[in-house]
C-alpha positions as CSV (number, residue, x, y, z in Angstrom):
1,X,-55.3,16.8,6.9
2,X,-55.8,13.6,8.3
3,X,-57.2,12.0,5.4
4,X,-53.9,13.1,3.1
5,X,-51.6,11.7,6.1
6,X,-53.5,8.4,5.5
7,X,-53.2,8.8,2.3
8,X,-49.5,9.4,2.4
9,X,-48.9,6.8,5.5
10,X,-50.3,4.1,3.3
11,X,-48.3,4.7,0.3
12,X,-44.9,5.9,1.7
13,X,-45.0,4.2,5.2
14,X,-44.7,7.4,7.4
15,X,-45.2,6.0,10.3
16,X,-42.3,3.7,9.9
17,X,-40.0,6.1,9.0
18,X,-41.2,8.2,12.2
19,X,-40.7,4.8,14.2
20,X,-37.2,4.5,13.1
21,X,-36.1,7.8,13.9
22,X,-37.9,8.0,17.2
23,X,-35.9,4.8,17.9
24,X,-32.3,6.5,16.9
25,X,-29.9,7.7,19.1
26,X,-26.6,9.8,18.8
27,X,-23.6,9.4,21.6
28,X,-23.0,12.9,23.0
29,X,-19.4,13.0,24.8
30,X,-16.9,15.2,24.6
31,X,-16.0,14.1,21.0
32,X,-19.8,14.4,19.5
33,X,-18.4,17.9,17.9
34,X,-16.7,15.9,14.8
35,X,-20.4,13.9,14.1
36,X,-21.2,16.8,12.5
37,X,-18.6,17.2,9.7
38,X,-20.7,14.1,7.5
39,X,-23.5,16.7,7.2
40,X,-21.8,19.5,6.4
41,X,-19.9,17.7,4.0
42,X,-23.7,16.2,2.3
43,X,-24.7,20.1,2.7
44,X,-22.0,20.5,0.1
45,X,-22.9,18.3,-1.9
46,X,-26.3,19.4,-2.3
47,X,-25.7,22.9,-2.7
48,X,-23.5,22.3,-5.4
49,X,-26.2,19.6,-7.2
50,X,-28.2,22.9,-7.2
51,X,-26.3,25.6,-8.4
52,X,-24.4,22.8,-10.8
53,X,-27.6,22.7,-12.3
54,X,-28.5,26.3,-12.8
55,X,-24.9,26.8,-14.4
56,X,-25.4,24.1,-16.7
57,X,-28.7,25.9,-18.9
58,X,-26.2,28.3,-19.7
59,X,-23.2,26.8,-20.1
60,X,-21.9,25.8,-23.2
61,X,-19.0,22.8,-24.1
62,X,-16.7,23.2,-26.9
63,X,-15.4,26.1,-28.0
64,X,-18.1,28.2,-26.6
65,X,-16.9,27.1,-23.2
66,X,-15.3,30.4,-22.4
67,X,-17.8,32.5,-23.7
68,X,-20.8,31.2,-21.9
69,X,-18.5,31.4,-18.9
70,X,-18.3,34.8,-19.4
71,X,-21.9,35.8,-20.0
72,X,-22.6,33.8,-16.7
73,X,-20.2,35.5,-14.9
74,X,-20.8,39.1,-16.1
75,X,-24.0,39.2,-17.6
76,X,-25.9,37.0,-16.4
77,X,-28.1,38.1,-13.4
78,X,-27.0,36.3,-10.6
79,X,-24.7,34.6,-12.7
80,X,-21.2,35.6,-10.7
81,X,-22.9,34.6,-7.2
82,X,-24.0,31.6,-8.2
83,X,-20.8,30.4,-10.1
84,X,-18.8,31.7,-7.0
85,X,-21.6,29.3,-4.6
86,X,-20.9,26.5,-6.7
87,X,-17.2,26.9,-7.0
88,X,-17.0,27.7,-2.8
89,X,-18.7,25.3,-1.9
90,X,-16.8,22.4,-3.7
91,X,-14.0,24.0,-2.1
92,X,-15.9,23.6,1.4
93,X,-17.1,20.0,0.8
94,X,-13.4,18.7,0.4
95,X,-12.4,20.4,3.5
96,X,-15.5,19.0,5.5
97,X,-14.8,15.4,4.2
98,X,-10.8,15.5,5.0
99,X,-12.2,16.6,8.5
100,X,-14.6,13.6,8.5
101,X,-12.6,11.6,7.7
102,X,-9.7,12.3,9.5
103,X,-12.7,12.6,12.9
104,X,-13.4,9.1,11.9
105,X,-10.1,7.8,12.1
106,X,-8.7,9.0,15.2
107,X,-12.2,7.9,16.8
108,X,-11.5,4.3,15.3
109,X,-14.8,4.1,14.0
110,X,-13.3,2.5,11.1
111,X,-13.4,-1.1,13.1
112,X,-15.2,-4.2,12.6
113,X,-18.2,-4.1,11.3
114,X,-17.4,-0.8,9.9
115,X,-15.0,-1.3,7.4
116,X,-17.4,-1.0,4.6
117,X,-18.6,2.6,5.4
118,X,-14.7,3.6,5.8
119,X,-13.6,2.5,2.8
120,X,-16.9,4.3,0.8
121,X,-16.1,7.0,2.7
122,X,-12.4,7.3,1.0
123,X,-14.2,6.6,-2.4
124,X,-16.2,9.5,-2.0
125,X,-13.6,11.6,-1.6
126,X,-11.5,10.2,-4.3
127,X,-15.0,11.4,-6.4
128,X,-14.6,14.9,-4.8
129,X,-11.4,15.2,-6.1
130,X,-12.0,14.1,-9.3
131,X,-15.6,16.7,-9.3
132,X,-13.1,19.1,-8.7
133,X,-10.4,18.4,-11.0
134,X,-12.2,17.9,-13.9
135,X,-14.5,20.8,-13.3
136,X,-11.5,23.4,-13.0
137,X,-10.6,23.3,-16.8
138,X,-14.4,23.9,-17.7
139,X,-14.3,27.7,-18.2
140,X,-11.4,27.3,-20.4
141,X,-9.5,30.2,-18.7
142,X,-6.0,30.6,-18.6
143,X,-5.6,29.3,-14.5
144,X,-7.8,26.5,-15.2
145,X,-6.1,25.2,-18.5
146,X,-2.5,25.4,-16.9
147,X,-3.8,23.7,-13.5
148,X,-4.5,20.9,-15.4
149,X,-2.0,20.3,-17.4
150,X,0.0,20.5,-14.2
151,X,-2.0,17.9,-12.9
152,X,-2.3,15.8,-16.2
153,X,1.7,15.9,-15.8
154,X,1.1,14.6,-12.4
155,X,-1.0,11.5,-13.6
156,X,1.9,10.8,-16.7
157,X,4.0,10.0,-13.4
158,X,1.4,7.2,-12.4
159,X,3.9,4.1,-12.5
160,X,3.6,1.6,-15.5
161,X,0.5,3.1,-16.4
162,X,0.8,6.4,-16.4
163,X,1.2,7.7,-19.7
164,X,-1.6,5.6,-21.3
165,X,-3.9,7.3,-18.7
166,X,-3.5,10.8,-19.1
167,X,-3.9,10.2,-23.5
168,X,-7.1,8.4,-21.9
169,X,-8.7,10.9,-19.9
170,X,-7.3,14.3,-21.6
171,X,-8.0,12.2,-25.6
172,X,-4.7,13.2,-26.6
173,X,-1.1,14.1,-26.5
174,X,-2.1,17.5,-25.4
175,X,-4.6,19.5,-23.5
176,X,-7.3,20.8,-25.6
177,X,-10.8,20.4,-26.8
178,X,-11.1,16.8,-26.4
179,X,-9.8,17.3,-22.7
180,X,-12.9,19.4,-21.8
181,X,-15.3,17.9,-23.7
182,X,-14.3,14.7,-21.5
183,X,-14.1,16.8,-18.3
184,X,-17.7,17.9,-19.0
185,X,-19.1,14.6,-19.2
186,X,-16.9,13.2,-16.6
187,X,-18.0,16.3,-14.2
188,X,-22.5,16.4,-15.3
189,X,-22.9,13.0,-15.8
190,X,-20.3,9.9,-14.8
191,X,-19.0,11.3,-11.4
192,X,-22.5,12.4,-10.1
193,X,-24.4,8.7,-11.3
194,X,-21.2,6.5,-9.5
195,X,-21.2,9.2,-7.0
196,X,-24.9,9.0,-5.6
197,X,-24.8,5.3,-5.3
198,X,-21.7,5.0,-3.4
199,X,-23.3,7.9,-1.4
200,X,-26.3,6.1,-0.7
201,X,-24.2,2.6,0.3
202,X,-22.1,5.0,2.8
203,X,-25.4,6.1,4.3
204,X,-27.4,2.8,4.4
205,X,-24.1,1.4,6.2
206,X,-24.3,4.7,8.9
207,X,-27.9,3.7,9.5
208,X,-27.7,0.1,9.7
209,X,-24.6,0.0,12.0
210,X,-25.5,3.5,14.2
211,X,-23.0,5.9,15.4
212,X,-19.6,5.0,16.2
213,X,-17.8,6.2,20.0
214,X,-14.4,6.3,20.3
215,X,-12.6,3.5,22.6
216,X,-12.2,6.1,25.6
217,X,-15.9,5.8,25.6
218,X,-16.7,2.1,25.3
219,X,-14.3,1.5,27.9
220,X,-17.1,3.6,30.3
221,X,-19.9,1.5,32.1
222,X,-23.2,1.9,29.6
223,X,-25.2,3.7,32.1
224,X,-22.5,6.3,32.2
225,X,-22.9,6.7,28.3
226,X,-24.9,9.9,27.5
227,X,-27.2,9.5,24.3
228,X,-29.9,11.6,22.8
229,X,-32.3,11.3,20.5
230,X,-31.4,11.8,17.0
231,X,-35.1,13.6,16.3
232,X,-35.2,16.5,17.2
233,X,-32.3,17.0,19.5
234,X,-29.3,15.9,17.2
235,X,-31.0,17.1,14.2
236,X,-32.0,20.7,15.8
237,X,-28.6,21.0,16.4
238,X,-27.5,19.6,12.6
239,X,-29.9,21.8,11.1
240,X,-27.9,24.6,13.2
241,X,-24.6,23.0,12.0
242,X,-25.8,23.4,8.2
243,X,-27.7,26.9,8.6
244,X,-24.0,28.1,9.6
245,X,-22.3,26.5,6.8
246,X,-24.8,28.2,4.6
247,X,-24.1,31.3,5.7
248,X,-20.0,30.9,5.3
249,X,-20.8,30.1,1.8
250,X,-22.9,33.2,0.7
251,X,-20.5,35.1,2.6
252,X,-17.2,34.0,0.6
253,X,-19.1,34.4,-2.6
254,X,-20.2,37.7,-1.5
255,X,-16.7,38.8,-0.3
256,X,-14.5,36.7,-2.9
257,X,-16.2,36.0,-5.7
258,X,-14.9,33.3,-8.3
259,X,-13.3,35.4,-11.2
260,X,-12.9,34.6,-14.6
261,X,-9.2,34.8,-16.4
262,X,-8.4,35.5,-19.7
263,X,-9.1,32.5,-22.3
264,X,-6.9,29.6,-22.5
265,X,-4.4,29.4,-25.5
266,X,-2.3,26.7,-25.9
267,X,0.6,29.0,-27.3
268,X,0.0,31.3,-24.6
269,X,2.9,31.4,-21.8
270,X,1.9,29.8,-18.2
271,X,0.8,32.4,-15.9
272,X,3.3,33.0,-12.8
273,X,3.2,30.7,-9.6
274,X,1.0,28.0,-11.4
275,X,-0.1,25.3,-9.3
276,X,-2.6,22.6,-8.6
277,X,-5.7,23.2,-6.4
278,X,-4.5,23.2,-2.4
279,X,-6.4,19.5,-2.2
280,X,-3.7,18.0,-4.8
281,X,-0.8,20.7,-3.4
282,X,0.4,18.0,-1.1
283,X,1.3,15.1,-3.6
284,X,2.3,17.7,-6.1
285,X,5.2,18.6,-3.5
286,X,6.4,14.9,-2.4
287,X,6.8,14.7,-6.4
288,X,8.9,17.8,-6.9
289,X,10.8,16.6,-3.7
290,X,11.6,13.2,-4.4
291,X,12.5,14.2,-7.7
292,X,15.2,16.7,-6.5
293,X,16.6,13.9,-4.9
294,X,16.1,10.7,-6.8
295,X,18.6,11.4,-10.4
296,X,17.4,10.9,-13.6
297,X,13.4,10.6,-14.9
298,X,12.6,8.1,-12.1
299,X,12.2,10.6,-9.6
300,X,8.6,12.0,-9.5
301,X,7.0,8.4,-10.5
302,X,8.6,7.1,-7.1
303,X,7.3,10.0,-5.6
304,X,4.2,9.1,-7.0
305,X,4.8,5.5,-6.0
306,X,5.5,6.6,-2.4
307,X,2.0,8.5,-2.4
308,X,0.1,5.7,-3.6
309,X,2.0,2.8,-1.4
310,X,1.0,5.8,1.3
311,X,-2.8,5.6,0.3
312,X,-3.2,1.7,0.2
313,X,-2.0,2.0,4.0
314,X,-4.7,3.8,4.7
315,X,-7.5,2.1,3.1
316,X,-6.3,-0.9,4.9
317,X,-6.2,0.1,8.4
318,X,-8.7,-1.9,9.4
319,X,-6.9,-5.1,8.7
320,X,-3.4,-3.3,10.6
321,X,-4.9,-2.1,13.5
322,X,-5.5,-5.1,15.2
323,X,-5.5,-4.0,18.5
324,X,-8.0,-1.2,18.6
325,X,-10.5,-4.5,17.0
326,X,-10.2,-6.1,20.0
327,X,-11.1,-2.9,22.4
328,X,-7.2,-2.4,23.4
329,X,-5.6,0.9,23.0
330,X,-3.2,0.9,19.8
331,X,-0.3,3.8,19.5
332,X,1.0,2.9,16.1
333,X,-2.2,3.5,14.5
334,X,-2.6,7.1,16.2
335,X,0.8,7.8,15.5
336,X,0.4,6.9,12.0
337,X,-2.6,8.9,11.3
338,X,-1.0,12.6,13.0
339,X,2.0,11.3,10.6
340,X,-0.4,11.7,8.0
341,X,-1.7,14.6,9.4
342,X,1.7,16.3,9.6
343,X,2.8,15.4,6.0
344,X,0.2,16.7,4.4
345,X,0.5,20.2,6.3
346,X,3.6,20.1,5.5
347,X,4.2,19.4,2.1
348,X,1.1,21.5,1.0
349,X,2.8,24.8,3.1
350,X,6.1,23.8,1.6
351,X,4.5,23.8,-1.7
352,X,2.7,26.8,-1.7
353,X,5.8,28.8,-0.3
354,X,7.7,27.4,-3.2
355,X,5.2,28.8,-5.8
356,X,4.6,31.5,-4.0
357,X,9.2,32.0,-4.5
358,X,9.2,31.2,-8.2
359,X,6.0,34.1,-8.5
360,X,7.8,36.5,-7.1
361,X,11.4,35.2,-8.6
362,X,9.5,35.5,-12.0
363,X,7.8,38.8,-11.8
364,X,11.5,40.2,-10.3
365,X,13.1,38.3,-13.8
366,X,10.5,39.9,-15.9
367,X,10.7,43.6,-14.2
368,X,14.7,43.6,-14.8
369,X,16.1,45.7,-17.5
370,X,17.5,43.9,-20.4
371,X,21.2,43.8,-20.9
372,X,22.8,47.0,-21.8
373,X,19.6,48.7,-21.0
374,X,20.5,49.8,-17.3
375,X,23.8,50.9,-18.4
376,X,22.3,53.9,-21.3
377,X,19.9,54.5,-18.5
């Protein structure tokens, strides 16, 4: 054994690595909690790299999109949990990145010289998003062909540029074959490649610049700063952090497993209560909104407008909040983030309780008799 660690040592540089950790520290305060949603959200990641790649020697592009779906989902063994893992846990690692990233902003560890892992932070995301989207129409079921043409319709309200980009990405005027083929190659092969190098920027700038505190902390004397080691402590209690996260994610396949709809069809009518994913639910909303209000077709591209002016805010708080840079206490930045916060909550709830009204307002309308017929009843 100690001949193969010299072996190793001398070609991988072990001991350096082991010097490095022994040398890292991790702030515990009463914040430390939120350190550990950047792991859980790589966790993710991982697990859906693994299963991504199991479902991909069965799956099939084209027009046998739906049928491989179906042979991994009820014929293959195994098949339904894995599909259900892989489809969970995409839905976990977009929740665990908006809680990262919304722990990173109200801690201000967006500030100089961090700007650089904040704004790959957002990118990833954005990528997240986009691994999502583009792997919902992939089955070619019914829910996942009419999610996305509700969310093509939101792209066609991109200003200036909108329409050329959704002909771009769906390679068309409509929906269809040349959609998904896109989506497939977007999902396996361009997302994860720009994906894995942003990922390892965001990482390199975590380890070169350490672990942010929160001004309420930097404001304390340093020997009344409480640190410990990020091997083993902070990593015991990581590995902890992730062993639980793998256990919610068997456990929602187990209990709700991903199912299957009937194939897409193009003259097909849209199910009832169609809708983007929840992660989209929230600019999907401010569109319908502002386009009650605003008259004519202009409506949903300021919406859209609004949205993105709202986005650009936030990649840029670094250069706004001037005040937390220079260790003073800034308000407006606080309060702009719970604004944030609130809006989202808010226009996703509003916009599932309005989908959730026209369901039930269609399955009401399609349950009524036809005219004349309750009257020879």
């Amino acid at each position: 054994m100690s001949n193969l660690r010299t072996y190793l040592d001398e070609r991988l540089g072990l001991d350096a690595i082991a010097a490095f950790a022994a040398k890292k520290y991790v702030p515990m305060h009463k914040y430390s909690f939120w350190y550990y949603w950047g792991g859980v959200t790589l966790l993710c990641f991982m697990v859906q790299v693994i299963t991504g790649i199991l479902l991909m020697v069965y799956y099939r592009s084209g027009h046998d999109a739906y049928d491989s779906v179906r042979y991994i989902t009820y014929s293959l063994p195994y098949g339904h949990f894995i599909r259900s893992v892989h489809a969970w846990s995409a839905t976990l690692f977009l929740a665990s990145a908006l809680v990262h990233m919304f722990s990173v902003y109200f801690m201000k560890a967006y500030r100089r010289p961090r700007e650089f892992g904040w704004w790959t932070g957002i990118i990833l995301l954005l990528m997240g998003m986009a691994f999502g989207f583009s792997g919902y129409l992939l089955p070619m079921d019914s829910l996942g062909f009419f999610a996305t043409k509700v969310g093509m319709a939101m792209v066609q309200n991109v200003p200036f540029i909108g329409v050329g980009l959704e002909q771009m990405v769906q390679g068309g005027l409509q929906v269809g074959d040349n959609a998904a083929a896109r989506f497939f190659t977007l999902h396996v092969s361009v997302l994860p490649i720009f994906f894995i190098v942003v990922l390892g920027i965001h990482l390199y700038l975590v380890q070169k610049h350490g672990i942010s505190i929160p001004p309420s902390e930097e404001a304390k004397p340093e020997v009344d700063r409480r640190k410990v080691k990020f091997v083993p402590d902070f990593a015991i209690r990581d590995l902890i952090m992730w062993l639980m996260t793998l256990n919610v994610i068997a456990l929602l396949a187990w209990k709700f497993p991903w199912e299957l709809g009937v194939q897409a069809s193009a003259l097909a009518a849209a199910p009832a209560g169609i809708h983007p994913e929840w992660y989209f639910m929230s600019a999907f909303q401010l569109l319908k909104a502002v386009g009650a209000i605003v008259p004519g077709s202009a409506g949903e591209p300021i919406g859209m407008g609004i949205f993105g002016l709202g986005l650009v805010l936030w990649i840029l708080i670094p250069f706004f909040d001037v005040k937390t840079a220079v260790g003073r206490n800034s308000r407006i930045a606080t309060v702009f983030g719970l604004f944030v916060v609130m809006v989202l909550i808010a226009m996703t709830s509003w916009g599932y309780a309005a989908v959730q009204k026209g369901a039930v307002a269609a399955n009401v309308n399609n349950q009524a008799p036809a005219p004349g017929q309750a009257a020879s009843q």
